[in-house]
C-alpha positions as a LaTeX table, in Angstrom:
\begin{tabular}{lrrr}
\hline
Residue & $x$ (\AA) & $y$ (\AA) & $z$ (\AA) \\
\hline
Unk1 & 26.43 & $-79.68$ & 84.94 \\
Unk2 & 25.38 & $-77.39$ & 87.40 \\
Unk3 & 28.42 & $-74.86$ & 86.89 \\
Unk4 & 27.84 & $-75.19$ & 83.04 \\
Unk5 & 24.56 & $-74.07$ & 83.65 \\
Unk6 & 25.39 & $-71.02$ & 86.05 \\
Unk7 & 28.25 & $-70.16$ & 83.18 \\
Unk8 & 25.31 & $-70.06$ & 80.28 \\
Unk9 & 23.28 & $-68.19$ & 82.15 \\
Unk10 & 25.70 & $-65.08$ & 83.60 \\
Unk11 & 26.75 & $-64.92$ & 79.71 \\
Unk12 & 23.35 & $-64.46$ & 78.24 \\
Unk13 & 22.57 & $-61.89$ & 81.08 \\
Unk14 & 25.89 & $-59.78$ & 79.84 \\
Unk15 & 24.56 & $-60.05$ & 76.63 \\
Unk16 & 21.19 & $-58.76$ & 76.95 \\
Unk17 & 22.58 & $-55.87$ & 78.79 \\
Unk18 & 25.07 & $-54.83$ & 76.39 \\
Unk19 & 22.28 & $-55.09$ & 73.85 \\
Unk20 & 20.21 & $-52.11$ & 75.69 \\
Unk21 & 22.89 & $-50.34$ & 75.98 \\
Unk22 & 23.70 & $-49.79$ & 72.43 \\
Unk23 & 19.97 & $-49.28$ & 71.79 \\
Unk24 & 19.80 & $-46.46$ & 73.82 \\
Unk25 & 22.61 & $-44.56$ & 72.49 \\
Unk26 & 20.22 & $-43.36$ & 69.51 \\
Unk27 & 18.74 & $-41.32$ & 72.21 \\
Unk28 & 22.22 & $-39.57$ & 73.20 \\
Unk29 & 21.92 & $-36.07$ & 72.74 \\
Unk30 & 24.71 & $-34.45$ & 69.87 \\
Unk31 & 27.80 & $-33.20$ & 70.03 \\
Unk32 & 28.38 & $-29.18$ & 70.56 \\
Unk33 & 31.40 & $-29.09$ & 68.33 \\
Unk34 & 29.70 & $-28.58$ & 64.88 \\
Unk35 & 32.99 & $-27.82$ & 62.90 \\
Unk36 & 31.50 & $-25.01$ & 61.17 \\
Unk37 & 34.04 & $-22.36$ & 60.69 \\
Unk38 & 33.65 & $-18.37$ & 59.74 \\
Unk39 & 36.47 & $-17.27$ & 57.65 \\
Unk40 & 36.71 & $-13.79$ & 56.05 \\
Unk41 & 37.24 & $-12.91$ & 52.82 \\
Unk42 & 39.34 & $-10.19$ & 51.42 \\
Unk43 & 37.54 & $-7.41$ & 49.86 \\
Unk44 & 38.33 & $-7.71$ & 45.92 \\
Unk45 & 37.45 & $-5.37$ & 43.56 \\
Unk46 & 35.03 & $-6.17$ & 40.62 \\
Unk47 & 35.93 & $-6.86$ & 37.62 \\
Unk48 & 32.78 & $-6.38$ & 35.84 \\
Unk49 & 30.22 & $-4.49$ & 38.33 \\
Unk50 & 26.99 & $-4.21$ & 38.53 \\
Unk51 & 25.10 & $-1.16$ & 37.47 \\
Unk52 & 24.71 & 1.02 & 40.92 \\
Unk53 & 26.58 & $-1.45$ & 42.53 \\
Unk54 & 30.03 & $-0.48$ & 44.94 \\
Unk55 & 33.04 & $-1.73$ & 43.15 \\
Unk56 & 34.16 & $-3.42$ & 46.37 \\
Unk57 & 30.77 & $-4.55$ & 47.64 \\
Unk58 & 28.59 & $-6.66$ & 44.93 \\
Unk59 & 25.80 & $-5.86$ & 46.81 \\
Unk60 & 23.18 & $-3.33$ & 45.48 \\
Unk61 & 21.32 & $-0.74$ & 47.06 \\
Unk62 & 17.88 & $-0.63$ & 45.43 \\
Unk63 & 17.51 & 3.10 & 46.04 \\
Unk64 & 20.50 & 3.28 & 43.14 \\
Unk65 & 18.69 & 1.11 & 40.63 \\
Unk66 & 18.17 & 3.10 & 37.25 \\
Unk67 & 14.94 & 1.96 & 34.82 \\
Unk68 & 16.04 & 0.65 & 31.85 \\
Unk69 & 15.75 & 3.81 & 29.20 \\
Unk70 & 14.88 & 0.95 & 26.14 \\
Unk71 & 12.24 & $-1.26$ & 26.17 \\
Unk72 & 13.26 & $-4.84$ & 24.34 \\
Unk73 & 10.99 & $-6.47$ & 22.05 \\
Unk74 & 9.28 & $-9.43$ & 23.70 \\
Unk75 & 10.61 & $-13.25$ & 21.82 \\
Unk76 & 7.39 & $-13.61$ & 19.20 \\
Unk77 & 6.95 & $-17.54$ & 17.87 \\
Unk78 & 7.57 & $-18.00$ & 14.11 \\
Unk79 & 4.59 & $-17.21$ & 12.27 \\
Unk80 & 3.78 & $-19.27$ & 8.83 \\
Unk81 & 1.55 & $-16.64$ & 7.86 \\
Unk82 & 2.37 & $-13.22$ & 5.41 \\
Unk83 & 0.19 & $-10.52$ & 5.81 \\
Unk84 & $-0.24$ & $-7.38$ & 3.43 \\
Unk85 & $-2.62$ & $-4.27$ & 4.01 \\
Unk86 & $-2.02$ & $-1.59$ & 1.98 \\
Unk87 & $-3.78$ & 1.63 & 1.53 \\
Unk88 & $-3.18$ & 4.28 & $-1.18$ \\
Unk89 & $-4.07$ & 7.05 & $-2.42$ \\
Unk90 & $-2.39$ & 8.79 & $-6.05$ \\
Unk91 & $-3.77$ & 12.64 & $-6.45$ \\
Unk92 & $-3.20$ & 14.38 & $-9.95$ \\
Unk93 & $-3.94$ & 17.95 & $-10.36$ \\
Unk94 & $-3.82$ & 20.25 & $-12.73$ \\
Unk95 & $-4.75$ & 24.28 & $-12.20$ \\
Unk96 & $-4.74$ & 27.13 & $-14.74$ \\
Unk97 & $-4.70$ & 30.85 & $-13.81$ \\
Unk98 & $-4.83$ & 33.05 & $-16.97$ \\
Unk99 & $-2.54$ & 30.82 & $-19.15$ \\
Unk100 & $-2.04$ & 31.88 & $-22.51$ \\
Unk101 & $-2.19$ & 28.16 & $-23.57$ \\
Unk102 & $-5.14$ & 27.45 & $-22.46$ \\
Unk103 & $-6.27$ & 24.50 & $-20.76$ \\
Unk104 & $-8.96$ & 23.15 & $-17.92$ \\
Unk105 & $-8.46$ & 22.54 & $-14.54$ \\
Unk106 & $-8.63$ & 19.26 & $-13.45$ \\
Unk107 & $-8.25$ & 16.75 & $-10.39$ \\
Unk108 & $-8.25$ & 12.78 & $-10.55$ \\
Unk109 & $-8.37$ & 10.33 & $-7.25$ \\
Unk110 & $-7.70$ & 7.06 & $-7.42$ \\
Unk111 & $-7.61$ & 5.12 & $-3.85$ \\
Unk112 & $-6.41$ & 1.23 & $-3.53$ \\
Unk113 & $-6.62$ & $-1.25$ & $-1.04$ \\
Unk114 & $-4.94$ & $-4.24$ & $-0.78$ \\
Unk115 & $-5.44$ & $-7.33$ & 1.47 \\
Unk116 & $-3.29$ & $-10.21$ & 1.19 \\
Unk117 & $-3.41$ & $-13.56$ & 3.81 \\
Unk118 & $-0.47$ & $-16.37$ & 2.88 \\
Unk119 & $-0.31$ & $-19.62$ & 4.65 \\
Unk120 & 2.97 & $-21.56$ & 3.75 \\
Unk121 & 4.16 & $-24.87$ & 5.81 \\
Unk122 & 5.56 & $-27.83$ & 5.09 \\
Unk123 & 3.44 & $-29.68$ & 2.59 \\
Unk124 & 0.54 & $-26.61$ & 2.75 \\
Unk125 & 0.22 & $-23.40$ & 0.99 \\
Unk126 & $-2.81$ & $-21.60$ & 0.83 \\
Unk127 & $-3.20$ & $-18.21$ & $-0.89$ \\
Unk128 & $-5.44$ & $-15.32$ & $-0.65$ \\
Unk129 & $-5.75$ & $-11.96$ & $-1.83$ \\
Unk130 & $-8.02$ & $-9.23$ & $-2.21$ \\
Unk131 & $-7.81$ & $-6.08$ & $-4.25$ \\
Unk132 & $-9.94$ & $-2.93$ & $-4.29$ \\
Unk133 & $-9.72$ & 0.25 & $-7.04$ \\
Unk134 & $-11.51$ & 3.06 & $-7.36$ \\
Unk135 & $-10.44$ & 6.01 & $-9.51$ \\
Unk136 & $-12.34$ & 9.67 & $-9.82$ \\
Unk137 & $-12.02$ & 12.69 & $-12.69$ \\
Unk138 & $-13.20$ & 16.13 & $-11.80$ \\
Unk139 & $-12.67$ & 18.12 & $-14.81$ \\
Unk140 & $-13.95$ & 21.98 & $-15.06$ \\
Unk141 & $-16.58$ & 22.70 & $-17.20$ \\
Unk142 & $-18.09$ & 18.61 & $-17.34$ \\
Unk143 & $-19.38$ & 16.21 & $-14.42$ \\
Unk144 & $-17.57$ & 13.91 & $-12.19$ \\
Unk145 & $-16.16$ & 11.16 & $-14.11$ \\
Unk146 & $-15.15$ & 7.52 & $-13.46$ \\
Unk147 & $-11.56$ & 6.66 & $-14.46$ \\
Unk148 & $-11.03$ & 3.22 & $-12.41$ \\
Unk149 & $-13.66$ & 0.88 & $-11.06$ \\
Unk150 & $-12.31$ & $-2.78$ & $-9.80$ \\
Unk151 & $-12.79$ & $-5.60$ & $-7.18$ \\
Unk152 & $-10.65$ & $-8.93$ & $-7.03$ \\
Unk153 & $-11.13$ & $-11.96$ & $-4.76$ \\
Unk154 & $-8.55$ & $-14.80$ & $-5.32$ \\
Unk155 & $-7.87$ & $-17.70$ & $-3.22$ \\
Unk156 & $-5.33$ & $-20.42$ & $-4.14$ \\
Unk157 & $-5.30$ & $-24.01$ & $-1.69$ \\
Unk158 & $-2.02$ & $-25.86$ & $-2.52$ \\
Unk159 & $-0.85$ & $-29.47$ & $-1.11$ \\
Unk160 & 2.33 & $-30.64$ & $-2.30$ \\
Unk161 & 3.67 & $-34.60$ & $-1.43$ \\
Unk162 & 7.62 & $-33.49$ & 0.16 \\
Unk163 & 8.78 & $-30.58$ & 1.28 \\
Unk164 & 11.65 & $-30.80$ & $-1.59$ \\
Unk165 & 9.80 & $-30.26$ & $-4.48$ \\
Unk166 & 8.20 & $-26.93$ & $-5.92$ \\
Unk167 & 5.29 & $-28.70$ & $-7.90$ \\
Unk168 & 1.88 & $-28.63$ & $-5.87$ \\
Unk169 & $-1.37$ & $-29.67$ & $-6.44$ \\
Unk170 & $-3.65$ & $-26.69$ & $-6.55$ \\
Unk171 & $-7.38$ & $-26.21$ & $-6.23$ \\
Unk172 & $-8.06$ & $-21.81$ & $-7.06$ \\
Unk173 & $-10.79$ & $-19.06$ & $-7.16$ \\
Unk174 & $-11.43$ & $-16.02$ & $-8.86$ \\
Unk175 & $-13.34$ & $-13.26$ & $-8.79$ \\
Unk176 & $-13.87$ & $-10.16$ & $-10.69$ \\
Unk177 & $-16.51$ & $-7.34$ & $-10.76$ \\
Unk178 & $-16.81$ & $-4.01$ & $-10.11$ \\
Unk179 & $-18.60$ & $-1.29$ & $-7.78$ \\
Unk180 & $-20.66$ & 1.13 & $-9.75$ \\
Unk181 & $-22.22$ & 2.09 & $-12.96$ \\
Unk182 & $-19.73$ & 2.17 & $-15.84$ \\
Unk183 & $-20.81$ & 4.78 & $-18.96$ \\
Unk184 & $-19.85$ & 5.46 & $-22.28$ \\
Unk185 & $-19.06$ & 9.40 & $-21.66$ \\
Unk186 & $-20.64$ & 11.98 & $-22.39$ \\
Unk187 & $-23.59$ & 9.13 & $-22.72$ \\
Unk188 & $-24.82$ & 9.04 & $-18.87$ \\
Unk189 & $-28.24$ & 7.25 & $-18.98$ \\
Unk190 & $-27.64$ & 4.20 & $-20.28$ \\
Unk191 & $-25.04$ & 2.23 & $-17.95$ \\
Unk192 & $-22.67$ & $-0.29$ & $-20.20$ \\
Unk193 & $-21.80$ & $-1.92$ & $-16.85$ \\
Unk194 & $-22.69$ & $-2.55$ & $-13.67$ \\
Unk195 & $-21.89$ & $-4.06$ & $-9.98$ \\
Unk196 & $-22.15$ & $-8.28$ & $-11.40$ \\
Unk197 & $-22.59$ & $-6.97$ & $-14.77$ \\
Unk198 & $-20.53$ & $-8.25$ & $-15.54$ \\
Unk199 & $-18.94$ & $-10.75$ & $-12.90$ \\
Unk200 & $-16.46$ & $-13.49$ & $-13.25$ \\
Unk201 & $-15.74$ & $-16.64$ & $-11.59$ \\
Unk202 & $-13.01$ & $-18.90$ & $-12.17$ \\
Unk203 & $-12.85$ & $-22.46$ & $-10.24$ \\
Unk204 & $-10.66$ & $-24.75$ & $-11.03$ \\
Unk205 & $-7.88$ & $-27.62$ & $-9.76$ \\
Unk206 & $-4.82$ & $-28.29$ & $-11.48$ \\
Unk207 & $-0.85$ & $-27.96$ & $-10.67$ \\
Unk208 & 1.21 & $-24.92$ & $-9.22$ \\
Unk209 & 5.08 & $-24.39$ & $-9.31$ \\
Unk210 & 5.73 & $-22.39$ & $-6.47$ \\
Unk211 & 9.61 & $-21.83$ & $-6.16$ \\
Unk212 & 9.10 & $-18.80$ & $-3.79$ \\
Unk213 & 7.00 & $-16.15$ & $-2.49$ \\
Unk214 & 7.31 & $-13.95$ & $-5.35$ \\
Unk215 & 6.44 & $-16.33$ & $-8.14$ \\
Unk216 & 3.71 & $-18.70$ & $-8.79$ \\
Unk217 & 2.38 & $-20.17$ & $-12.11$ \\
Unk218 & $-1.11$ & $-21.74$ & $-11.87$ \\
Unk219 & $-1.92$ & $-24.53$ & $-14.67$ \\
Unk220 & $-5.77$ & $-25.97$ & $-14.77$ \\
Unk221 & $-7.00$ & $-27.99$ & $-17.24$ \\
Unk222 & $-10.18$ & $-28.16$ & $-15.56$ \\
Unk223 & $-11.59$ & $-24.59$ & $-14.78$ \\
Unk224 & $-15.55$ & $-23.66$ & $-14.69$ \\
Unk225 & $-15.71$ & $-20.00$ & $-15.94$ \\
Unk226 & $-19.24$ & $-18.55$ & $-15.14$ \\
Unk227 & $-20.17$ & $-14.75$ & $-16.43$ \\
Unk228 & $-22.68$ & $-13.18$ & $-14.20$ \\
Unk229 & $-24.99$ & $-10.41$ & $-15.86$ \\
Unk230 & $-27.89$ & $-9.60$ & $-13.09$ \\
Unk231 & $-28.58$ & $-6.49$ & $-15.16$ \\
Unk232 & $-31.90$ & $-7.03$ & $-16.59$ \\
Unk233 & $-31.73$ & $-4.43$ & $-19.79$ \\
Unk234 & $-28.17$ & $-5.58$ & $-20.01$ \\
Unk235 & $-29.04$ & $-9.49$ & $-20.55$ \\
Unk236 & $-31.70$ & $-8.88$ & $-22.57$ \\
Unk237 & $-29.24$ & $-7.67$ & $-24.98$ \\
Unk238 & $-26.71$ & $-10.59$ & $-24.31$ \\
Unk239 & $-24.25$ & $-8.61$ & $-23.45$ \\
Unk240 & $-20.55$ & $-10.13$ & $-22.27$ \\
Unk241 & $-21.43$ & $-13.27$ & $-24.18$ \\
Unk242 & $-24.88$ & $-14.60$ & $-22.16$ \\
Unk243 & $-27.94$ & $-15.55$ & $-24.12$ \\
Unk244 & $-30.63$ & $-13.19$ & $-24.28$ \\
Unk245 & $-32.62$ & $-12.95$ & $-21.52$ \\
Unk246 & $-30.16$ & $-14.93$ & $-19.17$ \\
Unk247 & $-28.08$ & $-14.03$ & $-16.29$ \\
Unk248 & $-25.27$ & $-16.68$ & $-16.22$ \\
Unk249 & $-23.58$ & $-18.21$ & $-19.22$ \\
Unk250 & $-21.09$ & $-21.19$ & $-17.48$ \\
Unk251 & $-17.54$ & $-22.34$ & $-19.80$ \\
Unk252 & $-15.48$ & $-24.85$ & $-19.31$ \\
Unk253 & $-11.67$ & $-24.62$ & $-20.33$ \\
Unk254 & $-7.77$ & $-24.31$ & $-19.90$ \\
Unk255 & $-6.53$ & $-21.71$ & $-17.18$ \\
Unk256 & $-3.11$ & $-20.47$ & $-16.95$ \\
Unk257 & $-1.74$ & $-17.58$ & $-14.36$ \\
Unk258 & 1.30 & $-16.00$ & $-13.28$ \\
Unk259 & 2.34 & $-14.12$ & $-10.84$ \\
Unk260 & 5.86 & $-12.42$ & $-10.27$ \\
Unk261 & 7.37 & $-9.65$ & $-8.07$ \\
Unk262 & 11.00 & $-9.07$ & $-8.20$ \\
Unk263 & 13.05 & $-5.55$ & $-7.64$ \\
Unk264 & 14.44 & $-5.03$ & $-11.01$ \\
Unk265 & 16.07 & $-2.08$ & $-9.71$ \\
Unk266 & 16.80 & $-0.07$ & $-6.32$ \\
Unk267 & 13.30 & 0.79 & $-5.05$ \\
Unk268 & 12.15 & 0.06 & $-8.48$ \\
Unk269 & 9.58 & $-3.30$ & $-7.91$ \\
Unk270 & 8.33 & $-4.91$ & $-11.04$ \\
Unk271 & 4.39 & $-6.59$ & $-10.56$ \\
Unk272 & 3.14 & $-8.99$ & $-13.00$ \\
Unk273 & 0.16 & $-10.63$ & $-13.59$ \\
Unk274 & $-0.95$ & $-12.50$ & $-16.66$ \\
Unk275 & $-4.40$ & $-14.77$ & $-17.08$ \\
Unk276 & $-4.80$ & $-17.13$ & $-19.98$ \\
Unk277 & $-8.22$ & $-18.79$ & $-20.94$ \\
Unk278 & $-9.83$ & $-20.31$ & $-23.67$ \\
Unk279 & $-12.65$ & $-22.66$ & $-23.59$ \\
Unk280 & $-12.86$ & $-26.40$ & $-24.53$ \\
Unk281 & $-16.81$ & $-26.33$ & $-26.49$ \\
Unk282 & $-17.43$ & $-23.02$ & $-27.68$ \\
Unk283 & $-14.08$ & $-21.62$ & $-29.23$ \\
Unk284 & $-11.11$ & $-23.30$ & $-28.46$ \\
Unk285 & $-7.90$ & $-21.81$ & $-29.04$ \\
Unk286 & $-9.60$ & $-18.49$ & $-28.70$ \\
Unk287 & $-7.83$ & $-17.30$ & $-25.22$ \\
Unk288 & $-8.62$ & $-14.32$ & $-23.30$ \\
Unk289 & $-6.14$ & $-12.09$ & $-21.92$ \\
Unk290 & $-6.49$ & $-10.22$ & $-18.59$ \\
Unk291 & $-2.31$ & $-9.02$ & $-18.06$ \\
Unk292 & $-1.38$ & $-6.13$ & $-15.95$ \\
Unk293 & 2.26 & $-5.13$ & $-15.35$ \\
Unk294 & 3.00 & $-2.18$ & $-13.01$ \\
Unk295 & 6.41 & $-0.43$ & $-12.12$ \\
Unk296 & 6.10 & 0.87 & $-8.24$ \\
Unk297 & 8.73 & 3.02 & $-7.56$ \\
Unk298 & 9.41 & 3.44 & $-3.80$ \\
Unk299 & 10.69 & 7.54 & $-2.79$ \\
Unk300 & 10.57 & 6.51 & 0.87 \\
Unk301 & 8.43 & 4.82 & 3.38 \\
Unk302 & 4.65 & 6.89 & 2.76 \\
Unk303 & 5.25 & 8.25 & $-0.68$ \\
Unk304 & 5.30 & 6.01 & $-4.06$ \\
Unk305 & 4.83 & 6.40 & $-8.16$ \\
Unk306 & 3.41 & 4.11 & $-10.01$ \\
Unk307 & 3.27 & 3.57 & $-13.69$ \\
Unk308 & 1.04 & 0.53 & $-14.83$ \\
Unk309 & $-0.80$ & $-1.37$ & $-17.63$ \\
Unk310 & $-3.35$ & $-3.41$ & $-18.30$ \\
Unk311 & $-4.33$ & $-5.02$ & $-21.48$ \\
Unk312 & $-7.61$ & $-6.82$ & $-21.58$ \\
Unk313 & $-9.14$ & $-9.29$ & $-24.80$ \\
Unk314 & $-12.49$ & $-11.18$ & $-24.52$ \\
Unk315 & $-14.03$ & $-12.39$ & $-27.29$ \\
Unk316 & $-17.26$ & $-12.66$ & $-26.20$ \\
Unk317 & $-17.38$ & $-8.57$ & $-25.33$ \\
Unk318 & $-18.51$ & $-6.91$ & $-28.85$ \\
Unk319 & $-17.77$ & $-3.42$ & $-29.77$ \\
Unk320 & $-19.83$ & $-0.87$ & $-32.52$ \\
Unk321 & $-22.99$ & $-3.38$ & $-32.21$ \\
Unk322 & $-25.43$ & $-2.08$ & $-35.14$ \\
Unk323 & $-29.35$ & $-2.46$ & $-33.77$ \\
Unk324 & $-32.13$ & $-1.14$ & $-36.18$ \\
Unk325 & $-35.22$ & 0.32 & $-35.70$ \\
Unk326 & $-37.11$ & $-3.16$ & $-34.23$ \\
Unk327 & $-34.70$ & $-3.89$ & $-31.85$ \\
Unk328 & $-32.73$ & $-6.76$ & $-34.15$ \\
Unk329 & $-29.46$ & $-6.63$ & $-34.53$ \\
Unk330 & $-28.10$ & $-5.82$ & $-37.70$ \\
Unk331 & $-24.10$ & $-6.57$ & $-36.62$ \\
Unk332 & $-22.80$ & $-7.98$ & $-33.44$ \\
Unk333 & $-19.53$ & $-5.94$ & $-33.58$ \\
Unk334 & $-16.40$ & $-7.39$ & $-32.92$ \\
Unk335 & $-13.94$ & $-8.11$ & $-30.25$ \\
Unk336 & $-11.12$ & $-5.86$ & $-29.69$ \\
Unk337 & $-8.45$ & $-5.07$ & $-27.16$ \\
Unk338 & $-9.20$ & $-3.25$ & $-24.43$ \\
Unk339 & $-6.00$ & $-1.02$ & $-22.66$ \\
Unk340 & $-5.68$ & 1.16 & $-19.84$ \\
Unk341 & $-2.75$ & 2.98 & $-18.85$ \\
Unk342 & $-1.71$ & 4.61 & $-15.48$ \\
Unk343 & 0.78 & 7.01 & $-13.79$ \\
Unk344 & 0.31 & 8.58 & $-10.71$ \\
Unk345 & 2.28 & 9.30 & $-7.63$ \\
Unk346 & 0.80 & 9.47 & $-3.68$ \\
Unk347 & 0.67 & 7.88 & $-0.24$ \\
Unk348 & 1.16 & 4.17 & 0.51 \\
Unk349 & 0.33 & 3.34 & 3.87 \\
Unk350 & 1.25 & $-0.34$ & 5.40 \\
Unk351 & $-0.50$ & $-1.61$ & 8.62 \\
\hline
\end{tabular}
């Protein structure tokens, strides 16, 4: 027993020591030999260099660096909005010096703006446009003379239920007027027209096929048409359809527009715009007719012609009234169509 116990105990000693010294060989210190090895590599020439750069050394010397001579346009994100402003300006003159014909000399102005803002994504399309004319006559021998007079506000909100389908549902507003006193030349003191007299506003909801950006036909069967007259000496004679004495006279009726644009020929851009109305109460199947169709022919990126129409029928704007001597009238006139042609060439200016 006592030898057994000697034996256990010289065996766990030999153990214990071992056991240290494998602990302590974490604290060794490494090896020298690190195997890392330097090798050289053959010069090879490049087979695409660098700009500046040695064909057998790709490194560059910034002392040889060139600037670039073109400046790249930064990446822009898609925008779902079209914008449109347009300026122009169409000049017509006419000058005689000792012509045998005879004849007047003559210059006409007429300056255009145009503002358009179109939102289109998905199931969303909203619409809006604005549209400013102004046209001036200097003729020798009579006064200044106003040969175009117009302001337009439209705005169109569309939803539509997929994004397959053209059809939309359409909520729209109109808005027509002008800017200054209209006459019936040579007649100068007694104004037929005036800034909202008249004015027109259309509001309505209905349905709108819109298969791109250069068509869109508008159907309401629900549109609020209200004539504005502010003109007092104007209302009291009811003109543009408002009782006497009365500023507003408010319809309600059937509203159909169309717009198209297409190039029917090289540079030669067809505009169209048509406006149908006629009201449910007072006169149905009476429709009014606002359509204007213009040719814009493009010479090059400033200068454009133009040749245009516009054919306009109310019924409730009277021509030839007959008043007597008390101030009652005798006829009311009648309704007739109202035209208007143009041709001019100038400067179109986009920014």
């Amino acid at each position: 027993m006592r030898i057994s116990f000697f034996l256990f105990l010289f065996l766990t000693l030999s153990f214990s020591v071992n056991a240290q010294i494998t602990r302590l060989k974490v604290f060794e210190p490494d090896s020298t030999d690190s195997g890392f090895k330097v090798v050289r590599i053959k010069e090879v020439k490049l087979k695409y260099p660098v700009r500046s750069a040695k064909l057998t050394d790709p490194r560059t010397v910034l002392n040889r660096v060139k600037p670039v001579s073109r400046w790249y346009r930064r990446f822009k994100p898609t925008s779902f909005w079209k914008k449109v402003n347009e300026f122009g300006l169409n000049i017509n003159e006419v000058a005689f010096v000792n012509w045998n014909a005879g004849g007047d000399n003559s210059v006409s102005a007429l300056a255009s703006f145009k503002f358009v803002r179109n939102y289109k994504f998905r199931y969303l399309s909203w619409d809006n446009e604005v549209q400013m004319r102004y046209g001036l006559n200097a003729q020798e021998g009579r006064k200044l003379r106003k040969t175009d007079d117009q302001l337009r506000l439209s705005t169109t909100l569309s939803f539509r239920n997929d994004t397959i389908t053209k059809w939309y549902y359409s909520v729209k507003m109109n808005f027509n007027t002008q800017f200054s006193n209209g006459y019936k030349y040579p007649d100068r003191e007694n104004p037929i027209s005036k800034f909202m007299s008249p004015g027109y506003l259309f509001l309505g909801m209905g349905t709108s096929y819109i298969p791109n950006d250069k068509f869109n036909l508008y159907i309401s069967p629900a549109t609020l048409k209200s004539t504005f007259v502010f003109d007092e000496r104007l209302s009291n004679q009811g003109a543009f359809g408002v009782d006497r004495g009365k500023n507003t006279f408010v319809e309600l009726g059937f509203l159909i527009t169309n717009t198209w644009e297409h190039e029917i020929l090289t540079n030669v851009i067809l505009d169209h715009r048509i406006s149908l109305y006629t009201d449910y109460v007072r006169s149905f199947g009476n429709i009014d007719v606002d359509w204007q169709m213009n040719f814009n022919l493009k010479v090059n990126k400033f200068l454009t012609a133009n040749i245009g129409t516009h054919l306009i029928y109310d019924d409730d704007i009277k021509f030839d009234e007959v008043v007597d001597d008390d101030g009652l009238i005798v006829d009311p006139g009648e309704p007739r169509i109202q035209f208007k042609q143009l041709l001019g060439v100038g400067l179109l200016y986009s920014f």
